[in-house]
Biotite code that builds the C-alpha atoms (Angstrom):
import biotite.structure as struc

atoms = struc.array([
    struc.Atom([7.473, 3.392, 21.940], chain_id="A", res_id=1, res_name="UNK", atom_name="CA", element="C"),
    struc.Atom([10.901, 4.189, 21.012], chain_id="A", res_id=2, res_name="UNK", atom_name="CA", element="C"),
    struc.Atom([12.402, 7.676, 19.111], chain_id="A", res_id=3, res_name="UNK", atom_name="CA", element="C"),
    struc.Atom([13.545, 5.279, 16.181], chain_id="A", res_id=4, res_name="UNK", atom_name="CA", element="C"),
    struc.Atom([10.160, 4.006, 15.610], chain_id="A", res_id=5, res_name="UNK", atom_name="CA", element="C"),
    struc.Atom([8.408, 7.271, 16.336], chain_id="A", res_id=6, res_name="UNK", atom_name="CA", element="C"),
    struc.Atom([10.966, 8.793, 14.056], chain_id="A", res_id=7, res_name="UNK", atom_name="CA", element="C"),
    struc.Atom([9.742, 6.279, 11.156], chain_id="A", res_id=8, res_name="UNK", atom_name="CA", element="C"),
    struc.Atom([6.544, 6.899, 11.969], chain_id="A", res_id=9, res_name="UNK", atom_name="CA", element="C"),
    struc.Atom([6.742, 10.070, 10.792], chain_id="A", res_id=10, res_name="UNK", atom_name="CA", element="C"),
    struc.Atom([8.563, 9.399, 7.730], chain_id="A", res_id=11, res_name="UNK", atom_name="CA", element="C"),
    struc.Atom([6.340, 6.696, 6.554], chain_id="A", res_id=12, res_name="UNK", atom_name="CA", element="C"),
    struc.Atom([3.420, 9.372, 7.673], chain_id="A", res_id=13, res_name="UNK", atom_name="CA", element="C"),
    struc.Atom([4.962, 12.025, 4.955], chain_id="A", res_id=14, res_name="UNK", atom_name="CA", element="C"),
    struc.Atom([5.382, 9.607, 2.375], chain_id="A", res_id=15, res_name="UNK", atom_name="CA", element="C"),
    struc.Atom([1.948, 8.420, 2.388], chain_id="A", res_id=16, res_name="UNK", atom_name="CA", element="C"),
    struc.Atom([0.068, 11.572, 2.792], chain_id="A", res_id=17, res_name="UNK", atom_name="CA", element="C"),
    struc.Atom([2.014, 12.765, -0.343], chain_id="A", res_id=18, res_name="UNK", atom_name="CA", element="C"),
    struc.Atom([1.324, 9.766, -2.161], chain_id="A", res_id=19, res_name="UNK", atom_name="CA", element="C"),
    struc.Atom([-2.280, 10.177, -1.288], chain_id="A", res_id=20, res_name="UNK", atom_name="CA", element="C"),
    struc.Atom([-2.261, 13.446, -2.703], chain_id="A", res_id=21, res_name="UNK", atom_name="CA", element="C"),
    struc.Atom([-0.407, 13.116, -5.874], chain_id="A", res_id=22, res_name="UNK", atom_name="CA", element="C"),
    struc.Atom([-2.690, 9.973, -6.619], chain_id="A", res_id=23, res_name="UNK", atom_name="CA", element="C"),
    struc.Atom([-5.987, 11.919, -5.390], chain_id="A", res_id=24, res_name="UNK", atom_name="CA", element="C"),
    struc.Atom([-5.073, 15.066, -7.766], chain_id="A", res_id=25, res_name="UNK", atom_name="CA", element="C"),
    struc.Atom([-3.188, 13.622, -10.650], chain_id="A", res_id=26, res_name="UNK", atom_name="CA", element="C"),
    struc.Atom([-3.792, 9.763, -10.743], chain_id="A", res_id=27, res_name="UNK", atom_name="CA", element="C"),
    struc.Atom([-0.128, 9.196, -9.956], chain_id="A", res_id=28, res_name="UNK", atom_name="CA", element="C"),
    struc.Atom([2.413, 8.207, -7.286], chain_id="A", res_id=29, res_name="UNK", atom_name="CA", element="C"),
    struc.Atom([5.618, 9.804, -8.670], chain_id="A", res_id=30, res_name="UNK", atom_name="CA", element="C"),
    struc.Atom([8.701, 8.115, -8.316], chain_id="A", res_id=31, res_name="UNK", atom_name="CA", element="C"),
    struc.Atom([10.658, 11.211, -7.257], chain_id="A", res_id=32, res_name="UNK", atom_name="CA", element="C"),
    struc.Atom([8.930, 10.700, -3.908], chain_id="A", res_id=33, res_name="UNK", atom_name="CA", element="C"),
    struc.Atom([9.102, 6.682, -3.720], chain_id="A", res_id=34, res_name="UNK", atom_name="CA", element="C"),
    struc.Atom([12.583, 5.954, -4.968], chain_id="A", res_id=35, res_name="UNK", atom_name="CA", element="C"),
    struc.Atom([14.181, 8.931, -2.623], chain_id="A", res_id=36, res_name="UNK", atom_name="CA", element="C"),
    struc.Atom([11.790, 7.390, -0.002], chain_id="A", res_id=37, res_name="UNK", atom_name="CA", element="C"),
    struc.Atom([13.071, 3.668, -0.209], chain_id="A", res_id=38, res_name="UNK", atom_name="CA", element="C"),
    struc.Atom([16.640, 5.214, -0.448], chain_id="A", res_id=39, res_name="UNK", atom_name="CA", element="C"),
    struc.Atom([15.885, 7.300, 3.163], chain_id="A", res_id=40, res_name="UNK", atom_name="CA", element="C"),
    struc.Atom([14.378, 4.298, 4.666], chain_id="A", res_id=41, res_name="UNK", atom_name="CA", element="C"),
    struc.Atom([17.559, 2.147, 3.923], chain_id="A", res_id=42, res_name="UNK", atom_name="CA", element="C"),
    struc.Atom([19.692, 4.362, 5.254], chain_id="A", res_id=43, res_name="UNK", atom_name="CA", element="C"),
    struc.Atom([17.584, 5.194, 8.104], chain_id="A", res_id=44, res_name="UNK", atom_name="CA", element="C"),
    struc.Atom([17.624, 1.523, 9.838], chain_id="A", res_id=45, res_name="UNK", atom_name="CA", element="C"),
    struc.Atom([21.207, 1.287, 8.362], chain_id="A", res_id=46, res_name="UNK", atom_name="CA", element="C"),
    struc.Atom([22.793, 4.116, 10.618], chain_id="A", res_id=47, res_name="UNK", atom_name="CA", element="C"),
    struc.Atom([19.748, 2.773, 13.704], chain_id="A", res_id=48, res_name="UNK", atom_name="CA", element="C"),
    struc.Atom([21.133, -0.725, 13.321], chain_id="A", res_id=49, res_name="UNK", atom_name="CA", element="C"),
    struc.Atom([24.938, 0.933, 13.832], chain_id="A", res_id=50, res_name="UNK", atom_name="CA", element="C"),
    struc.Atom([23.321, 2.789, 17.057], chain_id="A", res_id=51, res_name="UNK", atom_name="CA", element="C"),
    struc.Atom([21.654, -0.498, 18.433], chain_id="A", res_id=52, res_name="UNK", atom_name="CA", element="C"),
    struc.Atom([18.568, -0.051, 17.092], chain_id="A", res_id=53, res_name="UNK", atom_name="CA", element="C"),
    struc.Atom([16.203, -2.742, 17.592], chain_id="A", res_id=54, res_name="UNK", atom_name="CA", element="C"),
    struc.Atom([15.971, -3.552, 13.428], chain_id="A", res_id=55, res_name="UNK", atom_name="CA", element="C"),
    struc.Atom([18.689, -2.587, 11.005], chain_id="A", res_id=56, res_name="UNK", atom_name="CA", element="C"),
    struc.Atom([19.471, -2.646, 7.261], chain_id="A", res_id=57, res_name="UNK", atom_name="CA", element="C"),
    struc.Atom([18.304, -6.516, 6.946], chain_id="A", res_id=58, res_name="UNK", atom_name="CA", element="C"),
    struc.Atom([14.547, -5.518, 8.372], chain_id="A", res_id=59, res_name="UNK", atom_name="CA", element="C"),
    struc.Atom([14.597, -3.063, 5.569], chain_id="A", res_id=60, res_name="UNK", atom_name="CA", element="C"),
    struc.Atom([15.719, -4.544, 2.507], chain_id="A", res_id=61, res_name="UNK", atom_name="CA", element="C"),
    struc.Atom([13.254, -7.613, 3.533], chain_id="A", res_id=62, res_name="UNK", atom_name="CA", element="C"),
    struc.Atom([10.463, -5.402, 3.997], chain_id="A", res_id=63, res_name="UNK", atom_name="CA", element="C"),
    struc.Atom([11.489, -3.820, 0.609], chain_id="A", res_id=64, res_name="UNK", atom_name="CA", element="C"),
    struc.Atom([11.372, -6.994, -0.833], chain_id="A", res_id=65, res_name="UNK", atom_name="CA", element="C"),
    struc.Atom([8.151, -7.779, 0.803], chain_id="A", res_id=66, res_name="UNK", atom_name="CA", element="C"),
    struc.Atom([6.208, -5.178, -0.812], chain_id="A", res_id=67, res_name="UNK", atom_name="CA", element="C"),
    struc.Atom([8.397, -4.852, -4.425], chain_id="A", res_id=68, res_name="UNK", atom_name="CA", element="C"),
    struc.Atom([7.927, -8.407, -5.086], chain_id="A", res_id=69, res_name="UNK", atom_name="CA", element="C"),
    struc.Atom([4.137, -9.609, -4.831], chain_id="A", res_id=70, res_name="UNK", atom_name="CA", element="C"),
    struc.Atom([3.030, -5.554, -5.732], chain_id="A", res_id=71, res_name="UNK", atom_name="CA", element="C"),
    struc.Atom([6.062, -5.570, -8.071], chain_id="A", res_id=72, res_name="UNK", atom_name="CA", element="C"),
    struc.Atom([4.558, -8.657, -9.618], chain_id="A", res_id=73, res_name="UNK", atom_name="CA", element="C"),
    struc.Atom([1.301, -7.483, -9.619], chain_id="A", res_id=74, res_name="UNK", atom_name="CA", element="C"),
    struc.Atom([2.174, -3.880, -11.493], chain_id="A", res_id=75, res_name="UNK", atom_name="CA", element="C"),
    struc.Atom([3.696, -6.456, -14.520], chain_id="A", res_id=76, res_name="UNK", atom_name="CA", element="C"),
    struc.Atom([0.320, -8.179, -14.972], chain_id="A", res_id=77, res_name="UNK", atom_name="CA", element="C"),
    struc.Atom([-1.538, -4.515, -15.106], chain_id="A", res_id=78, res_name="UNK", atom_name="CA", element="C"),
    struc.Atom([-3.120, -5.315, -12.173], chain_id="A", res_id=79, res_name="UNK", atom_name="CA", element="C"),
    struc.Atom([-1.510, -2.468, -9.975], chain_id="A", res_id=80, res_name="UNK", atom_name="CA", element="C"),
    struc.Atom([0.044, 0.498, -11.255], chain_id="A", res_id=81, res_name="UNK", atom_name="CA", element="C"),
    struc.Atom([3.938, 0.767, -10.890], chain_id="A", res_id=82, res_name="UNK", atom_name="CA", element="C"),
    struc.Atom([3.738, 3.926, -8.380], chain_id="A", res_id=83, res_name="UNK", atom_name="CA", element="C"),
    struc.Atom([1.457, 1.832, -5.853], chain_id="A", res_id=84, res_name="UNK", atom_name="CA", element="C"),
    struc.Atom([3.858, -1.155, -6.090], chain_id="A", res_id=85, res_name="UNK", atom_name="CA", element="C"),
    struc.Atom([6.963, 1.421, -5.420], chain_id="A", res_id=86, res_name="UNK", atom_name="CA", element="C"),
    struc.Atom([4.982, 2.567, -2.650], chain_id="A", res_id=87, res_name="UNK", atom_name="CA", element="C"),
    struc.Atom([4.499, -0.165, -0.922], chain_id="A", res_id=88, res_name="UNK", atom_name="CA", element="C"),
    struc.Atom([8.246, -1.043, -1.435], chain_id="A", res_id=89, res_name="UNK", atom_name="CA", element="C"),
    struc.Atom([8.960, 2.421, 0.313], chain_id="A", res_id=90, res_name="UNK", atom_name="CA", element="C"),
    struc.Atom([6.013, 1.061, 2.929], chain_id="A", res_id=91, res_name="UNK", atom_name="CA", element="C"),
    struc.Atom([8.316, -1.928, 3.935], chain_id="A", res_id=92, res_name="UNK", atom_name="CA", element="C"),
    struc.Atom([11.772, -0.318, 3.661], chain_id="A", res_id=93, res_name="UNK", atom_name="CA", element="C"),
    struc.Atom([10.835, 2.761, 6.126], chain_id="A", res_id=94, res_name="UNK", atom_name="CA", element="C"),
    struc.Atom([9.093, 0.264, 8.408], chain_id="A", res_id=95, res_name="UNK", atom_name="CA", element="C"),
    struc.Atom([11.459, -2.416, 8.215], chain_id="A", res_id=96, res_name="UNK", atom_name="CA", element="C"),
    struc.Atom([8.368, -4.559, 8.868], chain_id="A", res_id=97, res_name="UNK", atom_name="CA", element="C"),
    struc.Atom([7.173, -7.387, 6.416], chain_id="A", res_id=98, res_name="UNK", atom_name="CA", element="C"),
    struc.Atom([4.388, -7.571, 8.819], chain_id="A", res_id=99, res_name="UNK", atom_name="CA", element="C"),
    struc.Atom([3.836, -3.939, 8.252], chain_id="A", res_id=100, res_name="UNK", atom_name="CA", element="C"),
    struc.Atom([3.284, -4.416, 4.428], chain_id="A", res_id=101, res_name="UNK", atom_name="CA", element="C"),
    struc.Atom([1.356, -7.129, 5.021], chain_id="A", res_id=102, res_name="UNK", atom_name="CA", element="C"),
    struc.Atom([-1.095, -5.183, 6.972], chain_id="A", res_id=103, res_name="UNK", atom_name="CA", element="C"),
    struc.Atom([-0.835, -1.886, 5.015], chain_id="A", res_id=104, res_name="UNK", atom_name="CA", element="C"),
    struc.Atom([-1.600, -4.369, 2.007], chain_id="A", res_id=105, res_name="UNK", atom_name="CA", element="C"),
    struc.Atom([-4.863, -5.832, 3.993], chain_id="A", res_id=106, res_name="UNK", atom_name="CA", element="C"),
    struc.Atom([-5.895, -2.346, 5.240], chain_id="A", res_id=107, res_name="UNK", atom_name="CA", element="C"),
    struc.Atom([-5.499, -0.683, 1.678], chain_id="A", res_id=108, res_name="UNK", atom_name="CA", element="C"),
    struc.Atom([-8.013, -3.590, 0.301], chain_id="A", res_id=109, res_name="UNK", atom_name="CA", element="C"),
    struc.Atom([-10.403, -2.851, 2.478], chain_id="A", res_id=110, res_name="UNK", atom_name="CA", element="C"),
    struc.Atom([-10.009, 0.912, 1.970], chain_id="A", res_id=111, res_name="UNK", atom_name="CA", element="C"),
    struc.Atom([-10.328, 0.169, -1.197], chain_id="A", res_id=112, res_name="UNK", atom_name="CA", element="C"),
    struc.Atom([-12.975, -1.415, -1.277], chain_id="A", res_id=113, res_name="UNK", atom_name="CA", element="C"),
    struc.Atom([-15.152, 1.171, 0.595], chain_id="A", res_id=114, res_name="UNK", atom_name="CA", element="C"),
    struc.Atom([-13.850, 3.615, -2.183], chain_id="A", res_id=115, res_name="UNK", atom_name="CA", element="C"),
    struc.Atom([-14.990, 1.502, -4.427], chain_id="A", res_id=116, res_name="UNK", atom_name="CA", element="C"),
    struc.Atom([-18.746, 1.318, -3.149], chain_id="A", res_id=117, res_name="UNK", atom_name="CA", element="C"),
    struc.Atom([-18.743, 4.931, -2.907], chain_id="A", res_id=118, res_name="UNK", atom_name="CA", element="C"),
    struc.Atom([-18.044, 5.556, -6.186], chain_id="A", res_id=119, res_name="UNK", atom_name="CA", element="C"),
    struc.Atom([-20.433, 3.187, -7.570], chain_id="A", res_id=120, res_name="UNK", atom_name="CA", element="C"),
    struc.Atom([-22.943, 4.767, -5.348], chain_id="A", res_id=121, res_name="UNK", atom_name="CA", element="C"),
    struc.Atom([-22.164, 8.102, -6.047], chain_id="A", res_id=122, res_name="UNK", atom_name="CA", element="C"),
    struc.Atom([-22.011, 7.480, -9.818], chain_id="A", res_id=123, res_name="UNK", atom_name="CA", element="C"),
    struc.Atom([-25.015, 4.872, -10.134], chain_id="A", res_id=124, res_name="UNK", atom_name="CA", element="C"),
    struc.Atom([-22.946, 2.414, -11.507], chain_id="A", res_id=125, res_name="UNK", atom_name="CA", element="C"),
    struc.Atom([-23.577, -0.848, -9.231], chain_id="A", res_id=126, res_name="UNK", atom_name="CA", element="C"),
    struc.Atom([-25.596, -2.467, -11.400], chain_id="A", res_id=127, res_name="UNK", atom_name="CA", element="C"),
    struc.Atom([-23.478, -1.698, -14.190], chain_id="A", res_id=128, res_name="UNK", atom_name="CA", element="C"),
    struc.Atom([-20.500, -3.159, -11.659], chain_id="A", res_id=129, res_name="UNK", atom_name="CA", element="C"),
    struc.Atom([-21.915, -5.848, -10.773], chain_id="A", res_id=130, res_name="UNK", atom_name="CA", element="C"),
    struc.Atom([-22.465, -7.447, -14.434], chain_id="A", res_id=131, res_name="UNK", atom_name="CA", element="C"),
    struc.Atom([-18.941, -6.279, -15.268], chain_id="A", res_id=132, res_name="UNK", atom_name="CA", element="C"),
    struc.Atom([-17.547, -7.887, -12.466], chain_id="A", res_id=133, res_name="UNK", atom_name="CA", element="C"),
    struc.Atom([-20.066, -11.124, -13.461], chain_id="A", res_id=134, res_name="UNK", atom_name="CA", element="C"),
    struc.Atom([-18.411, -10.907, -16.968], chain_id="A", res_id=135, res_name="UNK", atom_name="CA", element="C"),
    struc.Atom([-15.263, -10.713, -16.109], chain_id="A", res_id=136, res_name="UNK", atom_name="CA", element="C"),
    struc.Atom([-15.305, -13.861, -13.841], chain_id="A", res_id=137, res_name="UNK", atom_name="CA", element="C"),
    struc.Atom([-17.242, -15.469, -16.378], chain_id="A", res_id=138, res_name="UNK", atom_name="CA", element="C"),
    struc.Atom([-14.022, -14.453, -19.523], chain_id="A", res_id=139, res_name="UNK", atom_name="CA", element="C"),
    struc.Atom([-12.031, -15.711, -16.521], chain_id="A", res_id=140, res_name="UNK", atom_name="CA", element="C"),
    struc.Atom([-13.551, -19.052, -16.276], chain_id="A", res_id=141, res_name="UNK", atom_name="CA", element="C"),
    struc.Atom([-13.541, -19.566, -19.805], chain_id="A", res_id=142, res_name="UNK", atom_name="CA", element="C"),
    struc.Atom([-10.074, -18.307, -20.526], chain_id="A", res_id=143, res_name="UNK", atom_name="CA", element="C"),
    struc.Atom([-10.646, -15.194, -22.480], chain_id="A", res_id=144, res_name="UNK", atom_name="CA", element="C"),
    struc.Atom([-9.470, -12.083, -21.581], chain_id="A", res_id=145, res_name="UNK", atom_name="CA", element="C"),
    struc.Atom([-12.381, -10.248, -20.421], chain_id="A", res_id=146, res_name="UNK", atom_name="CA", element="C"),
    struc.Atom([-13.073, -6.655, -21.572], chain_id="A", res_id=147, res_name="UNK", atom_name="CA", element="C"),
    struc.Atom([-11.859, -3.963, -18.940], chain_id="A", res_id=148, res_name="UNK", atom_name="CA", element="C"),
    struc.Atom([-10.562, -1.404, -21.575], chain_id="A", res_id=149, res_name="UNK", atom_name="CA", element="C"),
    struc.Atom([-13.749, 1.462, -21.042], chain_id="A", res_id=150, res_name="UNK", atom_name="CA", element="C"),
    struc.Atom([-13.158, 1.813, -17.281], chain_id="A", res_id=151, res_name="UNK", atom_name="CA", element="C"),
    struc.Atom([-14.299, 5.249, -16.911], chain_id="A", res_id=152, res_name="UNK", atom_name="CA", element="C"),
    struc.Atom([-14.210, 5.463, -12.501], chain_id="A", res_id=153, res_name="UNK", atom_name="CA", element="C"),
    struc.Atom([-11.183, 4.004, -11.016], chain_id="A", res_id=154, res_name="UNK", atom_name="CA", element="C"),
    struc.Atom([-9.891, 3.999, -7.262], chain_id="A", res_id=155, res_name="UNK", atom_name="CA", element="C"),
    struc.Atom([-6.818, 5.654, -6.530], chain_id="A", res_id=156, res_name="UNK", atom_name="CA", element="C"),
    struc.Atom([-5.103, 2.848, -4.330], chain_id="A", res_id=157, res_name="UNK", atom_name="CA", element="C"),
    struc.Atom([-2.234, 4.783, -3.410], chain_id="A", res_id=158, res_name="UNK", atom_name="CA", element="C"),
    struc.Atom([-4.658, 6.758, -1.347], chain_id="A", res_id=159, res_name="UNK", atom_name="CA", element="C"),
    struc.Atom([-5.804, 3.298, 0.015], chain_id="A", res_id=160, res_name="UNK", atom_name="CA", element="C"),
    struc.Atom([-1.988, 2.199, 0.585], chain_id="A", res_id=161, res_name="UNK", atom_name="CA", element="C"),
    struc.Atom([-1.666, 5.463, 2.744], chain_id="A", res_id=162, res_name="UNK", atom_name="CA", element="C"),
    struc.Atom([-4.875, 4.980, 4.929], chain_id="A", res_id=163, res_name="UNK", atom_name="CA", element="C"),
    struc.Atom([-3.460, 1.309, 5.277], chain_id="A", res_id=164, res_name="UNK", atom_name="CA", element="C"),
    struc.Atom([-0.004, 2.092, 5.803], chain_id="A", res_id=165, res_name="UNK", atom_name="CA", element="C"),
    struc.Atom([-1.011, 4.965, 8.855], chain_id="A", res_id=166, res_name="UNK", atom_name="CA", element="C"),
    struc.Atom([-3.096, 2.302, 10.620], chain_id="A", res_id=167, res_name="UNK", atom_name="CA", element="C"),
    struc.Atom([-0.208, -0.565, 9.897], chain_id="A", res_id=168, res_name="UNK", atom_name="CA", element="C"),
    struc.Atom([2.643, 2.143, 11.206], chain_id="A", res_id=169, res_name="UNK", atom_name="CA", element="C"),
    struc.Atom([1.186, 2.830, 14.089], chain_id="A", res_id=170, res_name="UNK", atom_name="CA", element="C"),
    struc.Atom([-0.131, -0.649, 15.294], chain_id="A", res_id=171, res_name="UNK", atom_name="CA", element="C"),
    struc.Atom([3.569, -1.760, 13.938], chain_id="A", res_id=172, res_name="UNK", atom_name="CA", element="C"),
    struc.Atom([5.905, 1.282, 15.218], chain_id="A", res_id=173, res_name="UNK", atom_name="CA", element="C"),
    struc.Atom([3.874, 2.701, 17.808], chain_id="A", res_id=174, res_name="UNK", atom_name="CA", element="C"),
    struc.Atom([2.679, -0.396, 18.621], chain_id="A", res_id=175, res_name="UNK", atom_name="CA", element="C"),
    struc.Atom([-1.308, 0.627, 18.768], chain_id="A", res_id=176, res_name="UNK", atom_name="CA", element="C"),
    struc.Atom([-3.779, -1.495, 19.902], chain_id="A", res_id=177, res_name="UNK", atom_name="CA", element="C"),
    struc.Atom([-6.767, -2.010, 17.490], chain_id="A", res_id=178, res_name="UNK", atom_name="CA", element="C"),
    struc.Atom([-9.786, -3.113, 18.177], chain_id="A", res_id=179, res_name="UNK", atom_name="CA", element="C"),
    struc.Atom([-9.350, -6.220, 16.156], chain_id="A", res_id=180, res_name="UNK", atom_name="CA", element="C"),
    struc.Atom([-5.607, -7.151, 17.452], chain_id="A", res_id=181, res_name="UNK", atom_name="CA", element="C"),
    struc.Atom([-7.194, -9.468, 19.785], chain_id="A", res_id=182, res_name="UNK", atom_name="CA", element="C"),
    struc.Atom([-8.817, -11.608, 16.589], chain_id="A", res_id=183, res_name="UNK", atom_name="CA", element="C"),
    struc.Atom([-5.081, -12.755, 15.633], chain_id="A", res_id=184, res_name="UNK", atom_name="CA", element="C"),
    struc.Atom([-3.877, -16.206, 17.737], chain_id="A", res_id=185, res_name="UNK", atom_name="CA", element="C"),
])
């Protein structure tokens, strides 16, 4: 482990606890804390690059690009709110890892997921769930926009983006060994 990606580490830690916090407390991921965020992590690997750093400004912007476009995308369609796609812009531009947003992206899912059980649990909704989510594929199938207006529970995925994008970080900049790194070929 290097000082550059230790120092990264730490940035992309801050961000995400934040963002956790803000979308935990207030439903939101504010963009005072991801713009200035993708902003620092563009300059960061800019002035690392200049020092001989290992990445540089091109890791960045394509790991910026790698989590504005597809979350980007995603936030358009309603499917995503705007402050989780920033975030995982600010994910791939302080990481200057695609690979990083990748995982953070397959992490936060199955964060999310868990979240999502819990709340149904906690709020005896999973049979309710369960035939929403069976009408909803069914609108789907027949191409009618299904009915998700009422949604009373939600999951705040930026708190799922930031449990993601710790365990991404540090198997990408501290280079942590998971359990499961010895699935991938």
């Amino acid at each position: 482990m290097n000082t550059t990606n230790l120092t990264a580490f730490v940035l992309l830690t801050a961000i995400l606890i934040t963002a956790a916090i803000t979308d935990g407390l207030r439903g939101k991921i504010y963009n005072w804390l991801t713009l200035p965020a993708v902003l620092i992590g563009l300059i960061f690997w800019t002035i690392a690059g200049l020092f001989g750093a290992d990445r540089g400004i091109t890791a960045s912007l394509v790991g910026l690009a790698a989590g504005i476009i597809p979350f980007g995308f995603l936030a358009l369609r309603g499917w995503l709110g705007g402050g989780d796609a920033k975030l995982m812009a600010a994910v791939g531009a302080i990481s200057a890892s695609w690979q990083c947003v990748l995982s953070t992206a397959f992490y936060a899912m199955i964060v999310a997921m868990a979240m999502a059980i819990v709340i149904m649990v906690h709020h005896g909704i999973i049979k309710q769930t369960l035939q929403r989510i069976l009408a909803a594929i069914l609108s789907t199938a027949a191409r009618v926009k299904p009915d998700l207006e009422n949604e009373k529970h939600t999951v705040p995925f930026g708190a799922a983006v930031a449990v993601g994008g710790l365990i991404a970080g540090a198997e990408q900049l501290l280079g942590l060994i998971t359990p499961w790194a010895s699935l991938s070929p």
